[in-house]
C-alpha positions as CSV (number, residue, x, y, z in Angstrom):
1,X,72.7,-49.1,-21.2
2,X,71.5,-48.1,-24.9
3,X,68.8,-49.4,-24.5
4,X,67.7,-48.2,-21.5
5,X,68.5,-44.3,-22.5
6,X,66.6,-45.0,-25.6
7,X,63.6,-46.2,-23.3
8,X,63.7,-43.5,-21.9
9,X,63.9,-40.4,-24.8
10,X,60.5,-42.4,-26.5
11,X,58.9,-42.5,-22.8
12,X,59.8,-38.4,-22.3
13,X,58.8,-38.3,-26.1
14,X,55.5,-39.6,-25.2
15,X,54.6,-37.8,-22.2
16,X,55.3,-34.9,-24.7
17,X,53.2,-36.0,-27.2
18,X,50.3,-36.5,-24.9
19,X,50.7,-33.4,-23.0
20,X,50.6,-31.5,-26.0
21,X,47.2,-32.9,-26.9
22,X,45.9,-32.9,-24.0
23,X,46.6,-29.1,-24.0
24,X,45.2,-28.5,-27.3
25,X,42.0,-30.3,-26.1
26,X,41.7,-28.0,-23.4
27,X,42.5,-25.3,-25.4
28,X,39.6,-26.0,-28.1
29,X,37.2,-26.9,-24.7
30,X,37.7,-23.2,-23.8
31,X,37.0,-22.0,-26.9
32,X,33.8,-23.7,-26.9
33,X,33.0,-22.9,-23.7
34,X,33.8,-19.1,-24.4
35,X,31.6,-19.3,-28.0
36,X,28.7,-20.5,-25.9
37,X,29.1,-18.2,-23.5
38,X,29.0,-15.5,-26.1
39,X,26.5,-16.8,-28.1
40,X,23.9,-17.2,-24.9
41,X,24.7,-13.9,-23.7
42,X,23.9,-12.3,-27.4
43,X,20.1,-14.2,-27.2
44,X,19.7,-13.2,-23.8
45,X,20.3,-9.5,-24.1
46,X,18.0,-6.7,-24.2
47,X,17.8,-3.0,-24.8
48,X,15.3,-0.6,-22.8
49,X,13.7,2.5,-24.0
50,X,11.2,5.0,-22.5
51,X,8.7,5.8,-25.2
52,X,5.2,8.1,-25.4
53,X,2.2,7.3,-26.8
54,X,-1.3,9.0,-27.8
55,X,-4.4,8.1,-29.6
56,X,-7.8,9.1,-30.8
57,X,-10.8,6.5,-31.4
58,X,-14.3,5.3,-30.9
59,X,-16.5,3.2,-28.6
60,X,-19.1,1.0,-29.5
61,X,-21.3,3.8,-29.4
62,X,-19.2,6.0,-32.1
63,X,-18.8,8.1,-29.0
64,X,-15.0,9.9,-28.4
65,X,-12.1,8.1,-27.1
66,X,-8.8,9.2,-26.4
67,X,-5.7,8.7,-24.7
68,X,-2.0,8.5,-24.1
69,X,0.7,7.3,-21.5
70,X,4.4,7.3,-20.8
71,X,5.5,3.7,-21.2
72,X,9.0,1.6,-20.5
73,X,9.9,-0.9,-22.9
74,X,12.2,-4.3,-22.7
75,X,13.2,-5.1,-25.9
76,X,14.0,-9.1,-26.3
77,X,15.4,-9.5,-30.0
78,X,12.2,-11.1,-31.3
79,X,9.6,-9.8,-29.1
80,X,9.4,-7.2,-26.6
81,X,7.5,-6.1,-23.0
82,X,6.0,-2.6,-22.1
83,X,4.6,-1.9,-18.6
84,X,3.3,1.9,-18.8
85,X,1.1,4.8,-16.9
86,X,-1.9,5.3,-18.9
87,X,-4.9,7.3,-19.5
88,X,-8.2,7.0,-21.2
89,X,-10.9,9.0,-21.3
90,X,-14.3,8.8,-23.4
91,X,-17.6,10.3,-24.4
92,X,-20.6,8.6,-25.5
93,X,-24.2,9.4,-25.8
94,X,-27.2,7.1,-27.0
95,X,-30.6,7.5,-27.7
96,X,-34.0,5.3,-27.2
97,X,-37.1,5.6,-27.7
98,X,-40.1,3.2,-26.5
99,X,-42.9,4.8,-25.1
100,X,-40.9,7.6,-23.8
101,X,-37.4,8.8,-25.1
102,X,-34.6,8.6,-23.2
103,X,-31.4,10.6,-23.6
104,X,-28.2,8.4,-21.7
105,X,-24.4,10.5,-21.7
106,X,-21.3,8.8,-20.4
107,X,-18.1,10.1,-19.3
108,X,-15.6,7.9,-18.5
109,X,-11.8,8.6,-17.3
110,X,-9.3,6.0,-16.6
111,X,-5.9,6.1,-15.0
112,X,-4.2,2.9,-14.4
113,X,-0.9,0.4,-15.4
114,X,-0.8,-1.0,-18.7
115,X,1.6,-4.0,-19.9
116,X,1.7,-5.0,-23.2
117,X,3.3,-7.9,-24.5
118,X,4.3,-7.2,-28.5
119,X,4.6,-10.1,-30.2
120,X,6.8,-10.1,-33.3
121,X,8.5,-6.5,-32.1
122,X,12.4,-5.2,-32.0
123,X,13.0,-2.2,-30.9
124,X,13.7,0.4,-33.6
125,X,13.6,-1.8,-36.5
126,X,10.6,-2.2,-39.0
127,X,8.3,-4.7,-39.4
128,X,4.3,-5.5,-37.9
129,X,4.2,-7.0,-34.5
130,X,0.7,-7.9,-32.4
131,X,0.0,-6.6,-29.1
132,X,-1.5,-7.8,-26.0
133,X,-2.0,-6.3,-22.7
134,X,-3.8,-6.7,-19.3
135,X,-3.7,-3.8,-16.7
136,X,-5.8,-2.4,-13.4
137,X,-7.0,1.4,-13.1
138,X,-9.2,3.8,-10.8
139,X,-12.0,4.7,-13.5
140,X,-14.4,8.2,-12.6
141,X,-17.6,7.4,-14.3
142,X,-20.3,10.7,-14.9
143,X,-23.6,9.3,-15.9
144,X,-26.7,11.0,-16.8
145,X,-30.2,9.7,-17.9
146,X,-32.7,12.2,-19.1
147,X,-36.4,12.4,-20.9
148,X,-38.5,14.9,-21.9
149,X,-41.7,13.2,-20.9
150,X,-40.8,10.8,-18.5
151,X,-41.4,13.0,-14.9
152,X,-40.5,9.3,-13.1
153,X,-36.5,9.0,-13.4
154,X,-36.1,12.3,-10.7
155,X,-35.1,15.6,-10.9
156,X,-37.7,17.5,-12.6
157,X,-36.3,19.3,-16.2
158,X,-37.1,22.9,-17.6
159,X,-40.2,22.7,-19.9
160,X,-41.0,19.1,-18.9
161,X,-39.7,15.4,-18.1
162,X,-36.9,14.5,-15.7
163,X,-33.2,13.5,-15.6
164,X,-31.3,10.9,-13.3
165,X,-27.7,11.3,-12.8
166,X,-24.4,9.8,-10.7
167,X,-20.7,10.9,-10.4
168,X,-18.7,8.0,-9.0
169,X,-15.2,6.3,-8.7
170,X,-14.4,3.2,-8.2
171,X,-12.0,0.2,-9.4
172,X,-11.7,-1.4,-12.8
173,X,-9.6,-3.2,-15.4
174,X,-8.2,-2.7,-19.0
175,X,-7.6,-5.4,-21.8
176,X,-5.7,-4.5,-24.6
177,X,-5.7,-6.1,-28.3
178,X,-4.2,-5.2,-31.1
179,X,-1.4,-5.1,-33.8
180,X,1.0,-2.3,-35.2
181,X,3.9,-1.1,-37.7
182,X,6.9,-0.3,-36.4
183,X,9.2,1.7,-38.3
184,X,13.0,2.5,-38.1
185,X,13.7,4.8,-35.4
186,X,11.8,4.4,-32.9
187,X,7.9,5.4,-34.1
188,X,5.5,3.0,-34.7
189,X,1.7,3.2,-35.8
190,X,-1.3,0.8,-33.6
191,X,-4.7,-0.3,-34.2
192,X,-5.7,-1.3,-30.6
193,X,-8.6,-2.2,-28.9
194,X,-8.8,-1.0,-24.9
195,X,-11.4,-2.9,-23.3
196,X,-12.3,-1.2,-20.0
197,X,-13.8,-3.6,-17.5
198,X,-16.1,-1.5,-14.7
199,X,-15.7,-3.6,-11.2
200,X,-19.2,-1.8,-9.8
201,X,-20.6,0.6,-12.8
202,X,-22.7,3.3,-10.8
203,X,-26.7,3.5,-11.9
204,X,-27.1,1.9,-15.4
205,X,-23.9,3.0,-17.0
206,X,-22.4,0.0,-18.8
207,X,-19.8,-2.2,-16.9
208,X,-18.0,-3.2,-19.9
209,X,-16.5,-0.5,-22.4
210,X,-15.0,-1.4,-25.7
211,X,-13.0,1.3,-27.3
212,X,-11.4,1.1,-30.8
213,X,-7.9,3.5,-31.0
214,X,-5.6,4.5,-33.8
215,X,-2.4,4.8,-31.5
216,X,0.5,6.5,-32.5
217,X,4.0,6.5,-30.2
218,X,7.9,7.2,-30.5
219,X,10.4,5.4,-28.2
220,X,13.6,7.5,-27.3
């Protein structure tokens, strides 16, 4: 009979013993599983801002370019995404001469979608960062060809020669390239280069426009 009731405190002993393991196992698989979770969720979370930006530049011509946006930004710890409205607008004139001289303006305005990827980027916090971007616009393109002894291109000019001209709209494309200096708070400073792709540039105005922008923008 002793023997048998001491059987039997070991066996409730045991179970006792192996319950409370097998609780603290579970216990410590929880926390594991709660760390992860934490730990994921802190990598995987981003912070959005709406930010502004304007600029003043060149084109390959040394002609004027400008312009400036409203953007939205997805900040992802390490790098960040912008998708924005944009505009860009430029002025360029350029002058040959072979056996006549020719006189060419160009006015191009631009308003399309802009995303930018920024490599290197967190928002509000210093530090450089690249930037590269790919986005689709409606572009108004003014162009004008004249000479003062060349009577061929048109309409006939005051005190001699002729000028050519068209006024169209059409499709088109921007690529953006660049890099920056973000500083804390929100502003940062860009050296960009918008690259605006003309689908069907009217007369002889160029097709492809490279534009070279100091940027400047602040993101609320």
């Amino acid at each position: 009979m002793k023997n048998i009731v001491l059987l039997s405190i070991l066996s409730f002993m045991s179970i006792s013993f192996y319950s409370a393991i097998a609780q603290m196992k579970t216990e410590q698989l929880f926390e594991q599983q709660q760390f992860t979770y934490s730990k994921t969720k802190a990598l995987i979370k981003t912070n959005s801002s709406i930010g502004i930006r304007a600029g003043i530049g060149t084109d390959i011509n040394l002609g004027l370019a400008y312009g400036g946006g409203i953007n939205y930004l997805l900040d992802q710890n390490t790098n960040a995404i912008e998708f924005g409205l944009v505009v860009f607008g430029g002025h360029s004139e350029e002058t040959t001469t072979d056996f006549n001289t020719y006189n060419e303006k160009t006015d191009v305005l631009v308003f399309g979608v802009l995303s930018n990827y920024l490599f290197g980027y967190k928002l509000k916090n210093p530090g450089l960062f690249g930037v590269i971007g790919l986005g689709f616009a409606a572009i108004s393109v003014e162009w004008e060809e004249s000479s003062p002894d060349d009577i061929s291109l048109g309409t006939p000019l005051p005190g001699g020669g002729s000028k050519q001209s068209v006024d169209a709209t059409g499709a088109g494309s921007v690529f953006n390239l660049g890099f920056g200096m973000a500083f804390k708070g929100g502003f940062d400073l860009r050296v960009e280069v918008p690259v605006i792709f003309i689908f069907d540039a009217p007369g002889d105005a160029a097709a492809i426009i490279p534009t070279f922008m100091l940027t400047a923008g602040y993101h609320f």
